[in-house]
Each structure stands twice: as C-alpha cells, then as structure tokens.
C-alpha positions as CSV (number, residue, x, y, z in Angstrom):
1,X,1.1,-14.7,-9.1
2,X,-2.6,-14.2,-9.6
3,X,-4.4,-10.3,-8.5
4,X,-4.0,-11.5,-5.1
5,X,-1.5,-10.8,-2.0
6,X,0.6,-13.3,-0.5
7,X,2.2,-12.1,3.4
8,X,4.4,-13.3,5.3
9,X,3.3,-12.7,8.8
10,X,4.6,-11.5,12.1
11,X,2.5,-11.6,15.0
12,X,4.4,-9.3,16.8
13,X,3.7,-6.7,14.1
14,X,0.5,-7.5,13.7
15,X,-0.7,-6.6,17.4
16,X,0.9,-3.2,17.6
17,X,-1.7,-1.7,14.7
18,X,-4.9,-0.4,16.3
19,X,-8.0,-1.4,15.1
20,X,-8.4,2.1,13.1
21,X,-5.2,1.2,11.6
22,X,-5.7,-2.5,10.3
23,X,-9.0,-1.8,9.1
24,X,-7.7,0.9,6.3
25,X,-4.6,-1.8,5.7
26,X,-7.2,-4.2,4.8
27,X,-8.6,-1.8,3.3
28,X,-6.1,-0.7,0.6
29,X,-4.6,-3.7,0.4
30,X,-7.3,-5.1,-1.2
31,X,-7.8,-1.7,-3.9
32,X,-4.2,-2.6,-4.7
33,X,-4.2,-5.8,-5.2
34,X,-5.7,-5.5,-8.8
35,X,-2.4,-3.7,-10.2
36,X,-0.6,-5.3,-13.0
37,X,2.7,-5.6,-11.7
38,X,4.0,-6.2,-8.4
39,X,4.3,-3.7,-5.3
40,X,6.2,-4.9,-2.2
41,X,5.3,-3.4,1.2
42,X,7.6,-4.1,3.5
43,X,6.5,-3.0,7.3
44,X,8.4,-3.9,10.4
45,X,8.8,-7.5,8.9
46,X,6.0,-8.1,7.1
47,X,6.6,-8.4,3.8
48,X,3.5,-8.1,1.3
49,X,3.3,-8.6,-2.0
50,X,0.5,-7.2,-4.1
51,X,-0.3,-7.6,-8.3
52,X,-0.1,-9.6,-10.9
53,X,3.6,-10.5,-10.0
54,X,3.7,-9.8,-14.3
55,X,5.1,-6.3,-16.1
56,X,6.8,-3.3,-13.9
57,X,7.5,-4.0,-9.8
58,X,8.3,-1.2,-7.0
59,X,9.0,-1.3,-3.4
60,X,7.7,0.5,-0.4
61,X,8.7,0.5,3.1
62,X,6.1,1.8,5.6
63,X,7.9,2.8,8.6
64,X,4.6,3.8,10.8
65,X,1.4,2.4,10.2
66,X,-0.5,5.9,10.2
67,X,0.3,5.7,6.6
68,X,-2.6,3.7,5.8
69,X,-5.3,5.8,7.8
70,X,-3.7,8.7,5.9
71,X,-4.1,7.1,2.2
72,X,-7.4,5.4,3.0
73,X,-9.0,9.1,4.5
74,X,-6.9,11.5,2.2
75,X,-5.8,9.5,-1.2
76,X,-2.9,10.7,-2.8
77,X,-2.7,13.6,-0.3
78,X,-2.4,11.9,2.3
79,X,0.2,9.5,0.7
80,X,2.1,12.6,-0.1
81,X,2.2,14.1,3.4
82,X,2.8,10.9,5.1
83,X,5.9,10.5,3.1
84,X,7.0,14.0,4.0
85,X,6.4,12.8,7.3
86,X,8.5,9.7,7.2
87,X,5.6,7.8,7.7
88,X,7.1,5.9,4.2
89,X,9.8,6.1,1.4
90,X,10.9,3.7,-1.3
91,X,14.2,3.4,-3.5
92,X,12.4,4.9,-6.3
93,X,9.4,6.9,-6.1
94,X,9.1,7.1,-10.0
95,X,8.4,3.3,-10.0
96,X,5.5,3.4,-7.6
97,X,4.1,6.1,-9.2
98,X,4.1,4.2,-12.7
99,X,3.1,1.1,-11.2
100,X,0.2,2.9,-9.6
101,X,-0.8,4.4,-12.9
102,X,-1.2,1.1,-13.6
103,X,-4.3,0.1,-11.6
104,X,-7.7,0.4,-12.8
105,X,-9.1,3.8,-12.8
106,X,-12.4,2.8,-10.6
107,X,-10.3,1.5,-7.6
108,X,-7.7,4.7,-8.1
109,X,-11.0,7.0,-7.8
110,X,-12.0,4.8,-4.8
111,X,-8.6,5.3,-2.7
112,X,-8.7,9.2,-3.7
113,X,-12.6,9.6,-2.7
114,X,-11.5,8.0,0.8
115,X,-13.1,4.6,0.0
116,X,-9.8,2.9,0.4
C-alpha cells in the first residue's frame, strides 16, 4: 500500500462527527498518512488504514471523536489526556508509539504545534 489511506466507510458514522470534528480527522489523517508502516483506526465501524502498509503496524480504536480536535489543538498532550479520558486505547500502546516515531519529523512538529 502506497503513503495513502484506504476507508471503509459508514454513513451512519460519518454524520454524527461535527463539522469541528471532521475537519481535524481530515486533518491528521492526512499528517499520518506519510508513516512507514501501517496504523489502523478503527472508529465506530470505520476502519482506516494509514502508511506504507511496509515495516512495523499498530492499532487504535477511537471510541469518541473529540480525540481528533484534542490531537490536532494539543499534539501529543492532547493525545495523552484523551486516552486518560477514554476518548481512545489500543492493544499495545508501545507499538503506536514506535510506529509514530516513525513518521517524518516535519509532520510530527506540525501535529504537536497544533497544525494537525
């Protein structure tokens, strides 16, 4: 798979995000989809698949779309807190982390700076 996301879309899902909250999806969705390997987000039946589908792979499951305002404003903070909150989780944290290590450092900066 190229540096490009494939999803498999539910309509359903889809509707329920406010505006605030698909824009910063879009948003860092497309920061993450430069990562050598593979992350899966799974959300409410949408299942996306980021990377270069080639190397290391991890899984997250986003249980309540505020995650994405929260990474896209607050970077890593805000990923942090909106796991505390429930907001996400994943089998193993330790492979998200080294798969995100993996991305290019400019679009890293760009998430933390609130660019995402």
């Amino acid at each position: 798979m190229s540096n490009s996301s494939a999803v498999t879309a539910n309509a359903a899902t889809a509707t329920q995000l406010t505006w605030l909250q698909r824009q910063c999806r879009r948003g860092l969705l497309s920061k993450l989809g430069g990562l050598d390997g593979t992350l899966v987000i799974d959300e409410s039946g949408v299942t996306t698949r980021l990377g270069s589908g080639v190397g290391s792979s991890a899984r997250i499951l986003v249980r309540d779309p505020a995650f994405f305002v929260d990474v896209a404003t607050r970077g890593s903070l805000g990923a942090a807190t909106s796991w505390m909150d429930g907001s996400w989780d994943s089998d193993d944290l330790t492979d998200v982390f080294a798969l995100l290590r993996s991305t290019p450092s400019s679009r890293i900066r760009s998430i933390e700076d609130g660019r995402g």
